[in-house]
TORDOZA-338789 format. One line per 2 residues: number of its first residue (from 1); their letters; for each residue z, y, x of C-alpha. Coordinates in nm, 3 decimals. Last residue first. Layout:
// TORDOZA-338789
NUM = a = Z,Y,X | ...
//
This chain:
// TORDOZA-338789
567 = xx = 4.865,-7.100,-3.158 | 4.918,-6.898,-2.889
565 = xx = 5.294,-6.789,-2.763 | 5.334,-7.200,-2.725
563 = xx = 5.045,-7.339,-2.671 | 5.089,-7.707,-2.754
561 = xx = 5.406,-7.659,-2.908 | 5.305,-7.430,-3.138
559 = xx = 5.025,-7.589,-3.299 | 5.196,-7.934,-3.309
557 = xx = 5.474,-7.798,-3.461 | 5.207,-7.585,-3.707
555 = xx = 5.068,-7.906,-3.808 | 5.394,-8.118,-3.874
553 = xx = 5.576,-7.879,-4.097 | 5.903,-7.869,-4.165
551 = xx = 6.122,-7.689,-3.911 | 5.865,-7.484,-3.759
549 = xx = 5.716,-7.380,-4.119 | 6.053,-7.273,-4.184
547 = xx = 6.115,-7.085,-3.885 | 5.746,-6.920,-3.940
545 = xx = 5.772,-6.838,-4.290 | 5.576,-7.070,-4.567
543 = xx = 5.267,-7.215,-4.655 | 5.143,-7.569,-4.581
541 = xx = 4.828,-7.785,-4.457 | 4.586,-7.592,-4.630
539 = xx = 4.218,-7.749,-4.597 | 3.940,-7.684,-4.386
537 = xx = 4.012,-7.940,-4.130 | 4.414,-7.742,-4.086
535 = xx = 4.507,-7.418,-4.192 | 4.864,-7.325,-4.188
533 = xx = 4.917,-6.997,-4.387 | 5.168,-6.807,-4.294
531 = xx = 5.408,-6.589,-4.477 | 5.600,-6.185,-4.403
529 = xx = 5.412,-6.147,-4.144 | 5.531,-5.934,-3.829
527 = xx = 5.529,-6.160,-3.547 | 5.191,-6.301,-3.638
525 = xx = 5.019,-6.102,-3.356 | 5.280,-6.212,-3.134
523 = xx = 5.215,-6.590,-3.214 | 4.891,-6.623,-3.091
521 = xx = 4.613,-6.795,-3.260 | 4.541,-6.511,-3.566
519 = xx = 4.355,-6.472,-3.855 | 4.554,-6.200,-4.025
517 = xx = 4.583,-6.067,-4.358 | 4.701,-5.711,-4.473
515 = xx = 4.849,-5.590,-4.788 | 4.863,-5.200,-4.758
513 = xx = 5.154,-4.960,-4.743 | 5.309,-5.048,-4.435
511 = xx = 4.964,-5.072,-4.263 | 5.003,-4.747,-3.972
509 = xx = 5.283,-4.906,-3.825 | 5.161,-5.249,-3.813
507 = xx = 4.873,-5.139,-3.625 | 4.999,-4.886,-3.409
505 = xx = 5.281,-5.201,-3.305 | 4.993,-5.446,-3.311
503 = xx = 4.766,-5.234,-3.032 | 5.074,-5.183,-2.797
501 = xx = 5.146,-5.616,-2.821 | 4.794,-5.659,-2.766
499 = xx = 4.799,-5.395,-2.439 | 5.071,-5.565,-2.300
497 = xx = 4.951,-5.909,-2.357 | 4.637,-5.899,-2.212
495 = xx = 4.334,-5.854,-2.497 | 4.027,-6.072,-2.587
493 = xx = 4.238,-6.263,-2.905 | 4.343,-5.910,-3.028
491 = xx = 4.092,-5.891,-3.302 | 4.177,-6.228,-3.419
489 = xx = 3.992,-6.131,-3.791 | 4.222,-5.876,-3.900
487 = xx = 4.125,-5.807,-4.263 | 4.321,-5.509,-4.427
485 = xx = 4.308,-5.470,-4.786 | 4.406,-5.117,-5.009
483 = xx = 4.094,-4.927,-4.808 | 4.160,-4.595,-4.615
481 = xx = 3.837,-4.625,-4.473 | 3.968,-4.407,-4.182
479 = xx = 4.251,-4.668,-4.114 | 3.942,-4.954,-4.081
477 = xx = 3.755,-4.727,-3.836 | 4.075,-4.645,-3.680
475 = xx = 4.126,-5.031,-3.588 | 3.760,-5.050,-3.440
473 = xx = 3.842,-4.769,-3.217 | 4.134,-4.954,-3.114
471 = xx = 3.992,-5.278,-3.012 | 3.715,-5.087,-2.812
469 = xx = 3.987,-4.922,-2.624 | 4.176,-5.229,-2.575
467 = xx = 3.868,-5.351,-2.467 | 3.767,-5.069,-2.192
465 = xx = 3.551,-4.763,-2.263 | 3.208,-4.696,-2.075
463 = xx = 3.093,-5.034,-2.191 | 3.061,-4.952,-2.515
461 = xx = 2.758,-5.187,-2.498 | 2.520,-4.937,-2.555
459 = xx = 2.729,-4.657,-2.395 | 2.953,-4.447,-2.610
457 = xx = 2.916,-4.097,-2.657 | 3.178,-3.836,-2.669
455 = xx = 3.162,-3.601,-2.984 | 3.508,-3.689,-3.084
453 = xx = 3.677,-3.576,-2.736 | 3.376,-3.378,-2.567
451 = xx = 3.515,-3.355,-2.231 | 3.754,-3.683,-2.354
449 = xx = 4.115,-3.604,-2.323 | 4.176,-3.574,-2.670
447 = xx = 4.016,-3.892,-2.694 | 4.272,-4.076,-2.503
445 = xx = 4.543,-3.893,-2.700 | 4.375,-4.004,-3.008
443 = xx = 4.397,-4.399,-2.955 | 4.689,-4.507,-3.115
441 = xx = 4.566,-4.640,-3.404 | 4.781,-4.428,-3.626
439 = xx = 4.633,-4.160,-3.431 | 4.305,-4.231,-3.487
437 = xx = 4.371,-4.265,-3.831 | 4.514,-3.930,-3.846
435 = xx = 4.296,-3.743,-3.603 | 3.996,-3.874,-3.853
433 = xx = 4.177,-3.785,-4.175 | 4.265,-3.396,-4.013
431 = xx = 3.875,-3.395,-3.932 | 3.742,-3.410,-4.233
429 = xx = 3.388,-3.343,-4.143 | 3.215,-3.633,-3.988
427 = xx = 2.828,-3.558,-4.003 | 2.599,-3.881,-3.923
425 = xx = 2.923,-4.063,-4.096 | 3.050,-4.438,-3.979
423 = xx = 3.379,-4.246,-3.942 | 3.483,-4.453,-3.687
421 = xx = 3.179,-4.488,-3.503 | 3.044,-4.134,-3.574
419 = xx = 3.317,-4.003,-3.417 | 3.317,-4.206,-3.114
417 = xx = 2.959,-4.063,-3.076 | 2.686,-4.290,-3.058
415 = xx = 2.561,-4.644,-2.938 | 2.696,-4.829,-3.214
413 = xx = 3.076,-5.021,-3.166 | 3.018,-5.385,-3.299
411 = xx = 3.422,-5.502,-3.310 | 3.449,-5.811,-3.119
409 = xx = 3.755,-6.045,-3.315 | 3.708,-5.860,-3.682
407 = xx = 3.871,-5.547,-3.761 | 3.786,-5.533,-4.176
405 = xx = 3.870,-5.287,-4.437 | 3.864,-5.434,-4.762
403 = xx = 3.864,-5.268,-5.087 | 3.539,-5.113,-4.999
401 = xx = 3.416,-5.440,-4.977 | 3.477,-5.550,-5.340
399 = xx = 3.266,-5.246,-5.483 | 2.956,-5.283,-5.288
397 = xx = 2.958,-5.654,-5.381 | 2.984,-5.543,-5.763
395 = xx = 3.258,-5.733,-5.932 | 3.217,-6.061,-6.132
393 = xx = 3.206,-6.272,-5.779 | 3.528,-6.137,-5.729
391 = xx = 3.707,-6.372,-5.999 | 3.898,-6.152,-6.160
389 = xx = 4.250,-6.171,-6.132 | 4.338,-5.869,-5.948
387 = xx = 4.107,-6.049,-5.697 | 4.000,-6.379,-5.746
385 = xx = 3.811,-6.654,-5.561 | 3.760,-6.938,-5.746
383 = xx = 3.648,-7.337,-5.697 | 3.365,-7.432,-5.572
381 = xx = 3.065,-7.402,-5.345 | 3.227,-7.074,-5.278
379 = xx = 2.991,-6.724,-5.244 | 3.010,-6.605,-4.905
377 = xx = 2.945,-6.294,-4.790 | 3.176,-6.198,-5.085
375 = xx = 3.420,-6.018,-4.825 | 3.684,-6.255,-4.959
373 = xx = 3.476,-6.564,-4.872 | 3.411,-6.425,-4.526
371 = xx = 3.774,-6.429,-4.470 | 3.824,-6.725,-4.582
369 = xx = 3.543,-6.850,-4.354 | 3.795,-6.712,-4.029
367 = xx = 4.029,-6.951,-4.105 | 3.873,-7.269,-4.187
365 = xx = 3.994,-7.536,-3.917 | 3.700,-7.508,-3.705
363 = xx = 3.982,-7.349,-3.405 | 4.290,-7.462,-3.495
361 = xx = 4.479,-7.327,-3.764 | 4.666,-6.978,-3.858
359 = xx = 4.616,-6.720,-4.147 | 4.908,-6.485,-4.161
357 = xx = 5.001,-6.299,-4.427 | 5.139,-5.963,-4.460
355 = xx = 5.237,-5.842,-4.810 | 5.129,-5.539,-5.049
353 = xx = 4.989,-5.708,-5.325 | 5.101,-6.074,-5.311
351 = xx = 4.901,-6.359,-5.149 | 4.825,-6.640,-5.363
349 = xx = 4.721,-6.969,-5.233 | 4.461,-7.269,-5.314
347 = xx = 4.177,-7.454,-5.114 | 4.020,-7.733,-5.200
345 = xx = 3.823,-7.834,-4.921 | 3.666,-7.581,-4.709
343 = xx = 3.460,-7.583,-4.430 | 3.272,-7.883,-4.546
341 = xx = 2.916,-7.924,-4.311 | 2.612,-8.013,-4.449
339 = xx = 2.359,-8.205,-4.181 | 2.025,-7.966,-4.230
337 = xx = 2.261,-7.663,-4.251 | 2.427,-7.506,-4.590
335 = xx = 2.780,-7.472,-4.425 | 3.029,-7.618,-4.780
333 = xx = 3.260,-7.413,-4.912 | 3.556,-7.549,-5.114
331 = xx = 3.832,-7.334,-5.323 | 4.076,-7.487,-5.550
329 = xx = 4.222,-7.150,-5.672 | 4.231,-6.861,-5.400
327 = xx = 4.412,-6.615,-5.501 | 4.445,-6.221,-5.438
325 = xx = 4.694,-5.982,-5.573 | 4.613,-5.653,-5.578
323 = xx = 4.646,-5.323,-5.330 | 4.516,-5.043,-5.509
321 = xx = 4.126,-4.936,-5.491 | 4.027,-5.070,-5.818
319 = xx = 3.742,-5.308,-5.836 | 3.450,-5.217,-5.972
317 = xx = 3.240,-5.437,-6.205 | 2.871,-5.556,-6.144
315 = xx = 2.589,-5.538,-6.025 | 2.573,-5.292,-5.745
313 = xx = 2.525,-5.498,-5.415 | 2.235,-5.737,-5.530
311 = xx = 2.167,-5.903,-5.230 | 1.734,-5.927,-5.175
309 = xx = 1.602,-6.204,-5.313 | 1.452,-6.476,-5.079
307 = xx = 1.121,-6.467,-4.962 | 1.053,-6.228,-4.697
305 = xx = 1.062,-6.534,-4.374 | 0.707,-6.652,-4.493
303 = xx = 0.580,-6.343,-4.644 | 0.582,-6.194,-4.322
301 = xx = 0.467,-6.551,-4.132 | 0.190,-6.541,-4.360
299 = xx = 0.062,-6.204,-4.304 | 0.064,-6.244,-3.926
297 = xx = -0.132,-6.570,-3.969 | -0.365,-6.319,-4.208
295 = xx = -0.385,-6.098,-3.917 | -0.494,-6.364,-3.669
293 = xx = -0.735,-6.499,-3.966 | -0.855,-6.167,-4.015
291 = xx = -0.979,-6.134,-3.680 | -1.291,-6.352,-3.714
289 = xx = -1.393,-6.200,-4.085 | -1.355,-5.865,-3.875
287 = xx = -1.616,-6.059,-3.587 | -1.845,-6.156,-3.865
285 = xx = -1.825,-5.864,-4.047 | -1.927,-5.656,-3.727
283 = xx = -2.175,-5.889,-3.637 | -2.337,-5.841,-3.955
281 = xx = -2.288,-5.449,-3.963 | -2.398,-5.470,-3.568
279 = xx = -2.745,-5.679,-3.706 | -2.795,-5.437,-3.962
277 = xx = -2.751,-5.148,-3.772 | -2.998,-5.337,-3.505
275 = xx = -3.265,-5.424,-3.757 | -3.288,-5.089,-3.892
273 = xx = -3.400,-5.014,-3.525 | -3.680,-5.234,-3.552
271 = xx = -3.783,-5.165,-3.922 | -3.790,-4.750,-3.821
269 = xx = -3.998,-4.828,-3.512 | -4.234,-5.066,-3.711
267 = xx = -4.237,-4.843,-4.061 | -4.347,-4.556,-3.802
265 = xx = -4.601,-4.753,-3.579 | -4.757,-4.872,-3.915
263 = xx = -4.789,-5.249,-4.019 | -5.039,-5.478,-4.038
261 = xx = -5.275,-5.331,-3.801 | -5.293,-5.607,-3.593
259 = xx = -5.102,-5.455,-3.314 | -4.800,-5.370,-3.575
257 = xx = -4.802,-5.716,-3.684 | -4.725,-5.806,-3.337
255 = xx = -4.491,-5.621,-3.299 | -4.302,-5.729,-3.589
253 = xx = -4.342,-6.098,-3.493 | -4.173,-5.973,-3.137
251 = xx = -3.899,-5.797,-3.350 | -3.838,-6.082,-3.592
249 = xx = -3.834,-6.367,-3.303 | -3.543,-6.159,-3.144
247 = xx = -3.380,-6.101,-3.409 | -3.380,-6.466,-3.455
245 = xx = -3.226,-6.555,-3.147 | -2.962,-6.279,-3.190
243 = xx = -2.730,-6.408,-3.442 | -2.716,-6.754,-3.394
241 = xx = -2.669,-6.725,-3.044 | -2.366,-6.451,-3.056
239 = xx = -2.222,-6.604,-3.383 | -2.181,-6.966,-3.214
237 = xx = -2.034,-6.801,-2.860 | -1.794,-6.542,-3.075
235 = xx = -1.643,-6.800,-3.293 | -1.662,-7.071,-2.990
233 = xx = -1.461,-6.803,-2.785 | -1.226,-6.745,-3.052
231 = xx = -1.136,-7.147,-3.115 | -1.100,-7.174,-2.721
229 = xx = -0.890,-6.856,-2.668 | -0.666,-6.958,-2.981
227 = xx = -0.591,-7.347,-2.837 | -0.540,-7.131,-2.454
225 = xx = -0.292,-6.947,-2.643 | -0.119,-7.224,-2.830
223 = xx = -0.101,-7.386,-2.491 | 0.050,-7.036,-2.349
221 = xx = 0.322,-7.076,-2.628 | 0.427,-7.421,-2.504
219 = xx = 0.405,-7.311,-2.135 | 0.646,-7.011,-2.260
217 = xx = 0.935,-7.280,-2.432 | 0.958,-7.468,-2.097
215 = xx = 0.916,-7.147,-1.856 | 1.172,-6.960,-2.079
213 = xx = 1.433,-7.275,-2.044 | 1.352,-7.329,-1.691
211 = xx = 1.427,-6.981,-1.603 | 1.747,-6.979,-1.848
209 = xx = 1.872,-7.286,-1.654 | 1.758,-7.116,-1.321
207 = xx = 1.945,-6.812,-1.415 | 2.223,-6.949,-1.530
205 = xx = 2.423,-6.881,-1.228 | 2.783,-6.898,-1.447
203 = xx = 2.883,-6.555,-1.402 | 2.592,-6.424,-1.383
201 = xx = 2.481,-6.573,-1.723 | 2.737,-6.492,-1.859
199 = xx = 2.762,-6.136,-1.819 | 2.394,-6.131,-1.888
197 = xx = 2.489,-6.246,-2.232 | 2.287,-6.023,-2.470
195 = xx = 1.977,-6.036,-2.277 | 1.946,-6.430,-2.145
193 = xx = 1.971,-6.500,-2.554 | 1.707,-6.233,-2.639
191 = xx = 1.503,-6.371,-2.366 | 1.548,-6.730,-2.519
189 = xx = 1.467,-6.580,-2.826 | 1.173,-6.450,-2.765
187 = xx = 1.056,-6.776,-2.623 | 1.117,-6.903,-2.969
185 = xx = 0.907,-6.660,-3.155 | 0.675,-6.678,-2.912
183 = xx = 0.608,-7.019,-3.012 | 0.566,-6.923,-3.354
181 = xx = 0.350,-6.644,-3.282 | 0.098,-6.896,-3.160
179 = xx = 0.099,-7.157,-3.437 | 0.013,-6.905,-3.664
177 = xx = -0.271,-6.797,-3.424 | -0.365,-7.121,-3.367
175 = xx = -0.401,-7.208,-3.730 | -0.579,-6.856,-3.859
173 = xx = -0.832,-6.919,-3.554 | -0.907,-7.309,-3.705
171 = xx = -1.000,-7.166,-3.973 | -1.229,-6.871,-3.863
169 = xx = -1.481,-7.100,-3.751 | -1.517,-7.213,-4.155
167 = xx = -1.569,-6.816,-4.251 | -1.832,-6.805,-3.959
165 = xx = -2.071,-7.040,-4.029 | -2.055,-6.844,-4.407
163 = xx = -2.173,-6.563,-4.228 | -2.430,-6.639,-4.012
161 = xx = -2.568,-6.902,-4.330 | -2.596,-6.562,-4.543
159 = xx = -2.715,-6.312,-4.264 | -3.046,-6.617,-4.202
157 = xx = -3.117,-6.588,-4.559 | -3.123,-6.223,-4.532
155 = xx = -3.305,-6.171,-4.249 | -3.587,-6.415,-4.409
153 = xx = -3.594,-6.148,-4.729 | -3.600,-5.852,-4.462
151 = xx = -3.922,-6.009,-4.340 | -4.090,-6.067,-4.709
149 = xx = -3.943,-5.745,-4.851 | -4.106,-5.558,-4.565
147 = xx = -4.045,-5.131,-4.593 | -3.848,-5.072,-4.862
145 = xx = -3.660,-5.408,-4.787 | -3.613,-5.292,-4.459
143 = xx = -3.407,-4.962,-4.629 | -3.190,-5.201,-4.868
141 = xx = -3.123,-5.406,-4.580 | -3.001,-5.141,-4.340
139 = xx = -2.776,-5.001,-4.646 | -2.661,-5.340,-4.705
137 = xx = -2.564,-5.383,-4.350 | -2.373,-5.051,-4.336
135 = xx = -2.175,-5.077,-4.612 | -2.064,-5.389,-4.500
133 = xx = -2.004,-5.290,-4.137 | -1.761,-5.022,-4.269
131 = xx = -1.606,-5.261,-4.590 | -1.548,-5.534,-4.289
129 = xx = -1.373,-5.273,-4.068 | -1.132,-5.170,-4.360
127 = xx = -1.058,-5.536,-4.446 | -0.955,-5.546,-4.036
125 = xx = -0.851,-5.186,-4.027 | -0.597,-5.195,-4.252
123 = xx = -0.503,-5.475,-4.510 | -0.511,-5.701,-4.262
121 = xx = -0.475,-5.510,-3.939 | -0.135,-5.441,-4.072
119 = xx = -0.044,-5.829,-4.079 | -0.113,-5.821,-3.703
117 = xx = 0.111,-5.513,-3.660 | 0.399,-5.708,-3.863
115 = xx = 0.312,-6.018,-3.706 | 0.395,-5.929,-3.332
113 = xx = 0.705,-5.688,-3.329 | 0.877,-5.737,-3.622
111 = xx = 0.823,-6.124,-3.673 | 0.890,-6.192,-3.321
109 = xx = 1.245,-5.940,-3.339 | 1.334,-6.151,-3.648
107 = xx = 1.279,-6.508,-3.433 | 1.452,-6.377,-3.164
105 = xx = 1.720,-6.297,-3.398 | 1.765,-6.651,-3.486
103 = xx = 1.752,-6.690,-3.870 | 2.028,-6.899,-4.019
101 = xx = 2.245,-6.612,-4.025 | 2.042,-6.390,-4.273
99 = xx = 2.050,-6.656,-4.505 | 2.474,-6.674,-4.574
97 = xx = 2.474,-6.270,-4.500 | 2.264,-6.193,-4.804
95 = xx = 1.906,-6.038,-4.748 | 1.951,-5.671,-4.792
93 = xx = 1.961,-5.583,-4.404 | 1.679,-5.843,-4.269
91 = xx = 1.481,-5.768,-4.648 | 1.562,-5.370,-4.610
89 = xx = 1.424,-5.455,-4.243 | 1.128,-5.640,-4.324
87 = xx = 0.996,-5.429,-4.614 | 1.058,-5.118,-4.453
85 = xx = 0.798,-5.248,-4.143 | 0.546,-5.364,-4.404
83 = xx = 0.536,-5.010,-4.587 | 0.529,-4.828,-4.239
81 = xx = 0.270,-5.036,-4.153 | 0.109,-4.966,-4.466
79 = xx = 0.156,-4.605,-4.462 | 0.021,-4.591,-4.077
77 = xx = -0.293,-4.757,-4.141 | -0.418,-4.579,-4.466
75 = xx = -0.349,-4.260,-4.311 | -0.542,-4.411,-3.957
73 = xx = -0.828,-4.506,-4.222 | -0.849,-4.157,-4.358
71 = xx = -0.851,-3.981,-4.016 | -1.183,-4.219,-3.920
69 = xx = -1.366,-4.212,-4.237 | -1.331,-3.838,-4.232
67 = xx = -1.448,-3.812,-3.876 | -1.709,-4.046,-3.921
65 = xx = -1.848,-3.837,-4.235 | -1.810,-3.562,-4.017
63 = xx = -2.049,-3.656,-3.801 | -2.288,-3.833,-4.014
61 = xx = -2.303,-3.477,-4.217 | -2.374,-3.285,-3.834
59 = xx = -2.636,-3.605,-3.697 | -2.846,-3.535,-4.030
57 = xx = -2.833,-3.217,-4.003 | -2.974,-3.158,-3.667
55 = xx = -3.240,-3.495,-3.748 | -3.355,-3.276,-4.053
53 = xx = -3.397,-2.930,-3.744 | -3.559,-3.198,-3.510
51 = xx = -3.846,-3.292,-3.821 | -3.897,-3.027,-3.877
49 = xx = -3.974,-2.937,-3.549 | -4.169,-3.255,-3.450
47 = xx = -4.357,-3.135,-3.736 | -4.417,-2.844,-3.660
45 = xx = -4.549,-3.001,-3.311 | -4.840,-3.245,-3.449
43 = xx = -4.912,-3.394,-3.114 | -5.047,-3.708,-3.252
41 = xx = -4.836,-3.931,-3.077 | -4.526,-3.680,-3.076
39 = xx = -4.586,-3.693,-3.498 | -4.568,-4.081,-3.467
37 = xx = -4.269,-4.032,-3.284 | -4.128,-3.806,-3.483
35 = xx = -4.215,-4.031,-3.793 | -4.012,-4.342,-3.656
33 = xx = -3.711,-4.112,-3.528 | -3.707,-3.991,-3.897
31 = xx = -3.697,-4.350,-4.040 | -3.453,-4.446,-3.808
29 = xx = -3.253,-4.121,-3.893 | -3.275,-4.266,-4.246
27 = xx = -3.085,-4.558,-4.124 | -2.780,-4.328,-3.988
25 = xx = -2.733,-4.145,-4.276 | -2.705,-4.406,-4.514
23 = xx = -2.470,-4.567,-4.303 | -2.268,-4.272,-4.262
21 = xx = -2.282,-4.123,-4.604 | -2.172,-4.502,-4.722
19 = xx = -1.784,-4.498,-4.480 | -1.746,-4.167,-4.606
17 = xx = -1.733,-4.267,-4.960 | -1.585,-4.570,-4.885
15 = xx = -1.327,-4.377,-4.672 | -1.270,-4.128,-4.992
13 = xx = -1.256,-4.459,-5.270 | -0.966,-4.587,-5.007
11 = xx = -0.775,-4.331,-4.999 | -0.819,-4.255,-5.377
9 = xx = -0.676,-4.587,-5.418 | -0.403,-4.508,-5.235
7 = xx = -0.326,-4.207,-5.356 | -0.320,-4.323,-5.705
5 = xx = -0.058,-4.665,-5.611 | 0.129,-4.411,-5.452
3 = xx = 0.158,-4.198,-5.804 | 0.193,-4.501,-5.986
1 = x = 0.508,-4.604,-5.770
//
């Protein structure tokens, strides 16, 4: 960290550095071009050639001090976008899963792609620009003032009121651009939303319903525009008159003080074209000082949705990898939402190493929370979740997940080989575990007859395999991690019949050893538990087998009469 911290700044001193060679250089060529054309006015040619042969060098050092400025500031631009971007996505990946979900992922893919790079030009190229045109306006003044003190002494005056006219026009730019890449945000989303369900969408002719939904949330973003357009263009407008209409009374006052004989034709050429360094290093400010309240809108919106701590996944004890008993003791959760919502009310059961169980319910009933709750990506509002006996909030969260192995209801399959998917390795090597759990997933002789069997890749979607497929690839991914818990989160729910009931018989076979629980509606994926656990408005309506559950148990009649095979 030091040693960055060291580079940096010696980043920075080297463009500064660079940044004053070229402003120096460039007002003492006004000085030269002053003399050489005094020295063309008298005809005095060596001079005119010594003069050409300083101007040579001159032009050569402010050269490659440009250059140097210019490579530096693009190093010092790409580390700290690179800086910002790993910041956002260790946050969006660290953050725990409980926060993470209450941001919409058009809002995430805003902040990425608009206020990161405007948050760049913040510590970049917009404070970057401002030390430039600085540097170069004090060197112009520094030179008039060798020449008029009295003139450069009204410039100045006038550069202070320029500038602080323009930090309070800059306000109102920071609030429309804030306000602007919040309304993106949300149109963002609604394209994000149209994107990830274009199934739907053409199935159910959303597209004028989407259409109107864009059009209504992009007319809201183009009147933040048009608020930005008018608060930059009076910036610009204000700056541009103030700027120039007394520049313009300083050169013709100039000239005529140089007619009077008042001032030389060489301190008059040289003052004149100082003038317009210092007036571009004042507009320049002005203009950066302009821009930096888009970037620091950027800025604020990072920091903004940054806050929280990240999930601290190794504090704590490990678990052992052997099937253990888990309990729930008087568990509640409560949804953390502006109208808090109880998912769970005091929840207790034990589930035995090594046994099936069955979670079952309506749908909002609970089910699939318990599952979260085990996975620690929930933390209860109350009550105790223990594994072994230890609470599992005591145990690192790296640790307690790779006890669990978890199929949930639509598997996320990456766009990469099938290997890689279940193996979640860039390099899979151990190839007899691989065939195994693909095997014991029933999916290897399908692989096998793949062109490129392991190495095959999937499609972004995974569309180029079919659900049961999908489903299956998922399973071996939980056989490969070889973990002591199996979570089955109603990851048969999308399948026909015939291919559920083939996916449940590799899956049962290849869990024997392992206790597995399984949120499930339909009785054939139950078939095999040895308990159930009827779920009902977040609270446990009874526990037992199914005949004994259908003989006693309100609920669960209700449950299975209503849908009979699914409940």
């Amino acid at each position: 960290m030091k040693r960055a911290q060291i580079r940096y700044r010696s980043l920075y001193l080297f463009y500064i550095l660079a940044v004053i060679v070229a402003a120096f250089g460039q007002v003492y060529m006004n000085r030269l071009s002053g003399e050489m054309s005094d020295a063309a006015l008298h005809g005095d040619i060596d001079n005119l050639i010594r003069l050409l042969i300083m101007i040579t060098g001159v032009l050569v050092i402010r050269a490659a001090s440009a250059a140097i400025s210019t490579l530096t500031e693009a190093r010092l631009t790409a580390n700290a976008g690179y800086k910002m971007r790993t910041l956002f996505i260790r946050h969006f990946l660290g953050v725990s899963f409980g926060k993470l979900e209450k941001t919409a992922s058009g809002e995430n893919l805003s902040i990425y792609s608009n206020d990161i790079p405007r948050a760049e030009r913040l510590v970049t190229s917009g404070v970057m620009g401002i030390i430039a045109n600085f540097v170069a306006f004090v060197s112009a003044f520094v030179f008039m003032l060798l020449i008029s003190p009295s003139f450069t002494g009204y410039l100045f005056l006038a550069a202070i009121g320029m500038l602080g006219i323009q930090i309070l026009l800059s306000l109102p730019i920071q609030k429309w651009s804030k306000r602007m890449s919040e309304q993106q945000a949300k149109f963002n989303a609604v394209v994000n939303d149209s994107l990830q369900n274009l199934s739907v969408v053409a199935a159910y002719s959303l597209d004028d319903v989407l259409e109107k939904r864009y059009m209504t949330a992009y007319d809201k973003f183009y009147a933040t525009i048009k608020g930005f357009a008018k608060a930059f263009t009076m910036s610009v407008g204000v700056m541009f008159t103030l700027m120039f209409t007394p520049l313009i009374v300083i050169v013709v006052v100039l000239a005529i003080a140089t007619i009077d004989g008042n001032m030389t034709l060489v301190d008059f050429i040289a003052f004149s074209t100082t003038i317009m360094v210092a007036a571009g290093g004042l507009m320049g400010m002005a203009n950066g000082i302009g821009a930096l309240g888009q970037s620091i809108a950027g800025a604020k919106r990072l920091l903004e949705n940054t806050p929280d701590p990240l999930e601290d996944l190794t504090n704590g004890a490990i678990p052992d990898l052997v099937p253990s008993a888990i309990s729930f003791k008087n568990v509640t959760f409560t949804y953390d939402a502006a109208t808090p919502i109880l998912a769970l009310d005091d929840v207790s059961f034990d589930i035995a190493p090594g046994s099936k169980v069955a979670i079952v319910g309506g749908s909002g009933s609970g089910k699939s929370t318990i599952l979260k709750l085990l996975l620690g990506l929930y933390e209860p509002t109350g009550g105790k979740v223990a594994l072994g006996g230890t609470d599992i909030t005591q145990f690192a969260k790296n640790g307690l997940r790779d006890t669990f192995a978890y199929v949930p209801q639509n598997s996320f399959l990456f766009p990469e080989s099938i290997g890689k998917n279940i193996t979640l390795e860039d390099n899979f090597t151990n190839m007899p575990r691989l065939e195994k759990a693909c095997a014991d997933a029933g999916i290897l002789d399908f692989i096998n007859t793949l062109p490129d069997k392991f190495d095959s890749v999937l499609s972004e979607a995974a569309d180029n395999v079919s659900g049961g497929q999908r489903q299956r690839i998922a399973m071996a991914r939980a056989f490969y991690k070889n973990a002591p818990v199996i979570l089955f989160d109603e990851a048969t729910s999308s399948l026909d019949p015939v291919t559920e009931a083939a996916v449940l018989d590799s899956f049962t076979a290849a869990s024997s050893d392992k206790t597995v629980i399984i949120v499930a509606h339909r009785a054939s994926a139950i078939a095999s538990c040895d308990t159930l656990i009827v779920m009902d408005n977040g609270k446990v309506s009874a526990i037992g087998s199914h005949e004994n559950l259908l003989a006693t148990n309100d609920v669960y009649q209700n449950l299975y009469e209503a849908k009979g095979a699914a409940i």
